[in-house]
C-alpha positions as CSV (number, residue, x, y, z in Angstrom):
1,X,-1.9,19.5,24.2
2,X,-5.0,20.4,26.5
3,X,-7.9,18.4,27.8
4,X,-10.3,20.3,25.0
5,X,-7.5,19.5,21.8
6,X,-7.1,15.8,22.9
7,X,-10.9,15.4,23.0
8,X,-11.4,17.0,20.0
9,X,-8.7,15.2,18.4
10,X,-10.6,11.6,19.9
11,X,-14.0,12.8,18.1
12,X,-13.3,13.5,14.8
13,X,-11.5,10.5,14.0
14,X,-12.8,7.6,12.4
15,X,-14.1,4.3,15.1
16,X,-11.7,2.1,13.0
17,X,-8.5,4.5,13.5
18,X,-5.8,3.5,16.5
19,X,-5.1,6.3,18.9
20,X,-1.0,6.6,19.4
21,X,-1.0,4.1,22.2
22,X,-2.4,1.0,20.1
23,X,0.2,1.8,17.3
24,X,2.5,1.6,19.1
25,X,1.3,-1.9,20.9
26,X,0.8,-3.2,17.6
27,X,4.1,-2.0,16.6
28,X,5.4,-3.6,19.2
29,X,3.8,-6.8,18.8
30,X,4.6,-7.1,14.9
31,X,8.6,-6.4,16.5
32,X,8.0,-10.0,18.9
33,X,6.0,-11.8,16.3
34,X,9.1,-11.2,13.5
35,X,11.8,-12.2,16.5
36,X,9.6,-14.8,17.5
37,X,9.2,-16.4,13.8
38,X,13.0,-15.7,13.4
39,X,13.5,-17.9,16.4
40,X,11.1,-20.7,15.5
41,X,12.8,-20.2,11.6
42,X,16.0,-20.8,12.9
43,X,15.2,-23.6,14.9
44,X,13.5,-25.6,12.1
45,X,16.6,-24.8,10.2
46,X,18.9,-26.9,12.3
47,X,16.4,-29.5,13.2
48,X,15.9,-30.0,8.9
49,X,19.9,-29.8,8.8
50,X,20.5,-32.2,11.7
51,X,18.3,-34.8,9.8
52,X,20.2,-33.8,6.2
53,X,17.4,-32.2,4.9
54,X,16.9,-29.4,2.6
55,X,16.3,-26.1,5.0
56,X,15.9,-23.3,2.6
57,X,12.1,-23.6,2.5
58,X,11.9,-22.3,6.2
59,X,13.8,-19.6,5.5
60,X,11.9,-18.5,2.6
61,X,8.9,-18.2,4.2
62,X,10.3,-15.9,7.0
63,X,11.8,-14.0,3.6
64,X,8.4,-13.6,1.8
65,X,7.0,-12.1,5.4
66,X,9.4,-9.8,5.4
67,X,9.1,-8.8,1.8
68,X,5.0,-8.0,2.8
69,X,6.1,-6.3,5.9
70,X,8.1,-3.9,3.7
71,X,5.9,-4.0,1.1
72,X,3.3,-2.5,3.0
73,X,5.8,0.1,4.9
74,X,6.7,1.3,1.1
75,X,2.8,1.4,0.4
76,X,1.5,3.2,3.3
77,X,5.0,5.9,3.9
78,X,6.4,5.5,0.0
79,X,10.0,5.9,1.9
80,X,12.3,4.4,-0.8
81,X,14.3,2.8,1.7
82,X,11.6,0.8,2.3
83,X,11.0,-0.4,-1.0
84,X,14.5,-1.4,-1.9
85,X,14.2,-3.2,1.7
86,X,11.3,-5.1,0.0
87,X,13.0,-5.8,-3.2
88,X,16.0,-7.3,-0.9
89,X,14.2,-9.7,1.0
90,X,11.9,-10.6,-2.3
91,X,14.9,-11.8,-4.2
92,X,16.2,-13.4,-1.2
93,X,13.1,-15.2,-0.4
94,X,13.2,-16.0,-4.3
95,X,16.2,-17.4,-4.7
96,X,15.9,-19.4,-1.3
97,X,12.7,-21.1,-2.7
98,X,14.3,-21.8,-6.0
99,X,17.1,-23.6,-5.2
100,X,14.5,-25.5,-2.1
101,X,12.4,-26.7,-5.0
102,X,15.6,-27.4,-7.2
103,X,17.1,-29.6,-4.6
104,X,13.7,-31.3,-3.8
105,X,13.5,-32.6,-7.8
């Protein structure tokens, strides 16, 4: 691409639209929030353990984010892949805060 495409690419696109290089920062940030929140998940799960607590509910949140994630991936690309990737970490996240709220009563 030239100097004159690259500029006209640049002008006709919306204010609120990301040029390539702040997808792809964003992408990359959403990649170290979810390993981040893994992290911090996993942690909480062996403090709640450690005590003898239920540790499901931790989990389950990091679950339902995942479910959005892919949610929004499926909604935006329609890739099936993505969708059944949404339905997996739904019913995980379900099932995860079932049993929490089971084991709490």
């Amino acid at each position: 691409m030239n100097k004159d495409e690259v500029l006209k690419r640049a002008q006709h696109r919306s204010p609120y639209q990301m040029d390539e290089m702040e997808q792809d920062i964003l992408q990359k940030g959403c990649r170290l929030g979810i390993l981040f929140g893994l992290i911090v998940c996993l942690v909480l799960m062996g403090i709640k353990s450690a005590a003898g607590l239920p540790f499901s509910d931790v989990y389950s949140v990091y679950c339902f984010i995942m479910s959005g994630l892919y949610l929004y991936r499926w909604l935006r690309l329609k890739n099936r892949r993505d969708l059944a990737v949404t339905f997996l970490w739904g019913t995980v996240a379900l099932v995860l805060c079932i049993s929490y709220i089971v084991r709490i009563f």
